[in-house]
C-alpha positions in Angstrom: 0.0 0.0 0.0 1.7 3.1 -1.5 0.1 5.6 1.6 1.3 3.0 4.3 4.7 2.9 2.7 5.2 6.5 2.3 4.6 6.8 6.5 6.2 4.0 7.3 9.6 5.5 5.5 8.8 8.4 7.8 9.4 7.0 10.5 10.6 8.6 14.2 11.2 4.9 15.3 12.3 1.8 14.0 9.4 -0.5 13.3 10.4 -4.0 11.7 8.0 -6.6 10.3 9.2 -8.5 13.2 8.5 -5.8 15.8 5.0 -5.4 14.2 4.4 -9.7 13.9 5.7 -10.2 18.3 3.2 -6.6 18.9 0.3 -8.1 17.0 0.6 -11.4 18.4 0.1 -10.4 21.9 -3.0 -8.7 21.6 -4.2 -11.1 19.2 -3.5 -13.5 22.1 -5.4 -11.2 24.5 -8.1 -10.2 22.7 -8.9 -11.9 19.6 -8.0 -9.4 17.9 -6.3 -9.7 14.3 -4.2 -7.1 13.0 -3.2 -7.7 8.7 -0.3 -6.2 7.8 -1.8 -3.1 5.9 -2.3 -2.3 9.4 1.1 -1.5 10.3 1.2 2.2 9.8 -2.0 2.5 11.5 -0.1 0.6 15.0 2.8 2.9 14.4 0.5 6.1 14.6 -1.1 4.8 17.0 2.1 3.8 19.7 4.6 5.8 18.8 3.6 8.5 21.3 3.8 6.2 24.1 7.6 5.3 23.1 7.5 9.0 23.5 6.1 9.2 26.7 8.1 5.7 27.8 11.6 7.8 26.5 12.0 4.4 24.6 14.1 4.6 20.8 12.6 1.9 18.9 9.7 -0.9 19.4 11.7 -3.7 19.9 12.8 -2.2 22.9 9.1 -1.4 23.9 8.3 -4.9 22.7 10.5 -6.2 25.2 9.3 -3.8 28.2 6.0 -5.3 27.7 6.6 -8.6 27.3 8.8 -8.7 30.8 6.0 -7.0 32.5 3.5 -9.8 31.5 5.8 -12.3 32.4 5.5 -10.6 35.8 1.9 -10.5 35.6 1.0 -6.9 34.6 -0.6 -6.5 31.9 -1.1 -2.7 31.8 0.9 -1.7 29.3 -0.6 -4.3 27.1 -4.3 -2.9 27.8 -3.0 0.4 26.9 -1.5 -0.8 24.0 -5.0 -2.3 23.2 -6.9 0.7 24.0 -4.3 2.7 21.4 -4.9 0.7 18.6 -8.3 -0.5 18.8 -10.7 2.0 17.6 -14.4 2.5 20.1 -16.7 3.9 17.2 -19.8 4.5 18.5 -22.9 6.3 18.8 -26.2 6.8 20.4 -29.2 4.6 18.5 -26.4 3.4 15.7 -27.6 1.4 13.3 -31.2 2.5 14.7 -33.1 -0.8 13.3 -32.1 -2.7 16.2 -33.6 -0.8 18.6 -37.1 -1.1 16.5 -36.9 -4.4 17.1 -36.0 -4.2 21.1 -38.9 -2.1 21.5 -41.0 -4.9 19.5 -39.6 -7.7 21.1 -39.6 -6.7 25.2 -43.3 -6.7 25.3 -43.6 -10.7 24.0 -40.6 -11.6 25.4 -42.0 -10.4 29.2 -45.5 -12.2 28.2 -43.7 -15.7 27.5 -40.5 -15.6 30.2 -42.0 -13.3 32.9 -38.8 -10.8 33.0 -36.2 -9.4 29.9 -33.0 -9.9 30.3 -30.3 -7.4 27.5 -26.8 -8.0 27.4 -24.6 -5.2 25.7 -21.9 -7.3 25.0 -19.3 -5.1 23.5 -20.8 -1.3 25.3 -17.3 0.5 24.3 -17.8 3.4 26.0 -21.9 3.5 26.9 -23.5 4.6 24.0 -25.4 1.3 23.4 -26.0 0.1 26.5 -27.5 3.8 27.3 -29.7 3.9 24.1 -30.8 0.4 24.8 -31.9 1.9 28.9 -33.8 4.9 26.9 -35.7 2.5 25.1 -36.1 -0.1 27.8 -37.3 3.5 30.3 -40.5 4.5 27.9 -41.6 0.9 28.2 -41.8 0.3 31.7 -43.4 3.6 31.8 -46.1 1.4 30.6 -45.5 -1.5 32.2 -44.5 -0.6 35.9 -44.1 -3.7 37.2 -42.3 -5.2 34.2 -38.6 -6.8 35.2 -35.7 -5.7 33.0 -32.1 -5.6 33.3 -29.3 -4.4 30.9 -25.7 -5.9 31.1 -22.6 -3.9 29.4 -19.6 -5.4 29.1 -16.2 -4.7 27.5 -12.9 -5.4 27.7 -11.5 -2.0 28.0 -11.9 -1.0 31.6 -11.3 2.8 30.6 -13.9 2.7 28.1 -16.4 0.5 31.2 -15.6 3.8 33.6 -16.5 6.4 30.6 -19.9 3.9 30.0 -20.6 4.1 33.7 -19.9 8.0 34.2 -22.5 8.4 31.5 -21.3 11.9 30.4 -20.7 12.8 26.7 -19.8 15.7 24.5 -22.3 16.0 21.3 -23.4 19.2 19.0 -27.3 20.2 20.3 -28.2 18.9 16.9 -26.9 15.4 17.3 -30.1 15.0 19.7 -32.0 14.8 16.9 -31.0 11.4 15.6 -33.5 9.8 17.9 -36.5 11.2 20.1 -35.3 9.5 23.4 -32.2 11.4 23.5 -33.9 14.8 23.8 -35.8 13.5 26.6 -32.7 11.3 28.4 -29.7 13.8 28.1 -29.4 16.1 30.3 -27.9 19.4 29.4 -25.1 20.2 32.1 -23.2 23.0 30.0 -20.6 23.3 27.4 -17.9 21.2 26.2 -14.4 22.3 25.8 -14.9 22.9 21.6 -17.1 25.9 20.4 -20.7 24.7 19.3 -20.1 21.6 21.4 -22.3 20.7 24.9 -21.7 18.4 27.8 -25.0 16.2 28.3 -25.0 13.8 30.9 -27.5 10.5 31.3 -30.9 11.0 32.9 -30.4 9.4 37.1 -33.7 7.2 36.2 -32.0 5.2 33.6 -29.3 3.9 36.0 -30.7 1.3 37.9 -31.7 -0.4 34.6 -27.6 -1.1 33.5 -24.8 -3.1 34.9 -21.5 -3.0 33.9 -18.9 -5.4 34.3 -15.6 -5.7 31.9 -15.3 -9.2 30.4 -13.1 -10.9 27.8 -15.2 -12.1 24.7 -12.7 -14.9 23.6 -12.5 -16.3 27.6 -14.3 -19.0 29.0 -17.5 -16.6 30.4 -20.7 -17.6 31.6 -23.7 -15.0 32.1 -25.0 -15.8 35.5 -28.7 -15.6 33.8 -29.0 -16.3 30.1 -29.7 -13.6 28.0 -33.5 -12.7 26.5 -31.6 -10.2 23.6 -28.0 -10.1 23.1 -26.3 -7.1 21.2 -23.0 -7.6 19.8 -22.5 -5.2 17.4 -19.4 -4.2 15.2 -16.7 -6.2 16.7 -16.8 -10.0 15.1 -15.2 -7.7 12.4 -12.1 -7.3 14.2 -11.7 -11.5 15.0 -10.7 -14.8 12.5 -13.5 -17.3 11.6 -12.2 -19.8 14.9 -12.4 -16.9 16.8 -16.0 -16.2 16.2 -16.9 -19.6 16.1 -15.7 -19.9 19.7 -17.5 -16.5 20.7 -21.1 -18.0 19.6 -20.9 -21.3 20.6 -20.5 -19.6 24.3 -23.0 -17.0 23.3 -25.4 -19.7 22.3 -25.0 -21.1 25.9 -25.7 -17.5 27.5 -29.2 -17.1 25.8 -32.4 -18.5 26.0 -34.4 -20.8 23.2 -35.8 -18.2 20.9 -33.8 -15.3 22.3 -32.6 -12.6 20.1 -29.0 -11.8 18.4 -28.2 -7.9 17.1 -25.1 -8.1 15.3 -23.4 -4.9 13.2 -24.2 -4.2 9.6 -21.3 -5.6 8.0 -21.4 -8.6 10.1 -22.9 -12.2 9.4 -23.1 -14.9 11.0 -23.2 -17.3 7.4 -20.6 -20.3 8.1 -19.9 -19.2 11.6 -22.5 -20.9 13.5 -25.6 -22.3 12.5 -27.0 -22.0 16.4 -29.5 -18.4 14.6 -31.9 -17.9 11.8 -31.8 -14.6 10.4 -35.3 -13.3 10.9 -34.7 -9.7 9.9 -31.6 -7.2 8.9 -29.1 -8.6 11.0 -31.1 -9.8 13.6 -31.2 -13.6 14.7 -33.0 -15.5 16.4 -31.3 -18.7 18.4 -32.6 -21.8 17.2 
């Protein structure tokens, strides 16, 4: 890749195939996580300022740093390693669909198991998981005595502490994109860039989420299988065993008939035949 080539020619620090192949293989190993080789320049962007910071001259050197704190059992550099080169997109109501079919499923789903439990299962930093509350808030307006719980999980435990602060920086007209987030952001003054406000997430939605960081490629149980699972825009990001591995333990976390959100350029088509697909990118466990 010509653009790739031109920055990695660039370069402040030495960065070898081999540096890049020993960097990508731990955090493939701790996350599932695959990183091609056109991704190269984008790691080097994304870590040279923490050579920087470290006062390190090249990556084998910070290759080597991290590696002997593992070895001693901390894996903090490694996590913020992770967190550098692993990109949270997200956004309130993305892919808005999904949340059409929440609000259509919660009310069969309570008739036929008596309580709804949602897992997030990749919340980044709270976006989802809080859309998914807003939704979940207008229909136990209805249904006061209904029993619903949302679990968000991720395995970035700075992105868990943003999700769970529940403060964000948007433009006023961003509120638009959905109804609910008019009514469920609160307004608490500006943001640090001109035209830009600080909105934090309405006190009543709390009590609906729990968040807890977990490892999607680990051996995790849900303590209560799942009525509607969300796991949106990050089996991109993993190989084919990888995936396999993830829905064979997600199949295990969710009850018969429960429902599976995954992102748009995602599919589930010879990775596991556990789902139908009974709408646009929604499945249904089988």
């Amino acid at each position: 890749m010509p653009e790739q080539s031109a920055l990695l020619e660039q370069m402040e620090f030495p960065f070898s195939d081999s540096d890049f192949e020993q960097l990508s293989l731990l955090i493939t190993k701790r996350t599932g996580i695959e990183l091609p080789s056109h991704k190269k320049a984008l790691v080097y962007g994304r870590l040279a300022r923490r050579l920087r910071a470290l006062g390190l001259k090249d990556f084998t050197s910070y290759i080597k740093m991290m590696d002997d704190k593992i070895k001693q059992g901390n894996e903090e550099e490694l996590i913020t390693a992770i967190q550098a080169v692993t990109t949270n997109v997200t956004s309130f109501f993305r892919e808005s669909h999904h949340f059409d079919v929440l609000r259509e499923a919660l009310p069969k789903m309570l008739a036929e198991h008596g309580e709804v439990r949602i897992w997030s299962s990749a919340c980044s930093t709270g976006e989802e998981p809080w859309s998914i509350a807003m939704v979940v808030a207008e229909f136990c307006k209805n249904n006061p005595d209904a029993k619903v719980s949302i679990l968000a999980s991720d395995i970035d435990n700075a992105a868990i502490a943003k999700a769970q602060k529940g403060s964000y920086t948007l433009r006023p007209e961003e509120l638009k994109v959905h109804p609910l987030m008019g009514k469920y952001l609160k307004d608490t003054g500006p943001a640090r860039m001109p035209h830009e406000r600080t909105y934090s997430i309405d006190q009543n939605l709390r009590p609906y989420v729990q968040f807890k960081q977990l490892n999607l490629i680990e051996d995790w149980r849900l303590p209560k299988a799942a009525h509607i699972v969300f796991c949106r825009n990050v089996i991109i990001y993993f190989g084919r065993e990888t995936k396999t591995g993830i829905f064979e333990r997600m199949n295990r976390s969710m009850v018969s008939g429960g429902l599976l959100c995954i992102g748009h350029s995602e599919t589930l088509l010879g990775i596991s035949s556990a789902y139908k697909l009974i709408g646009r990118t929604t499945y249904q466990k089988v």
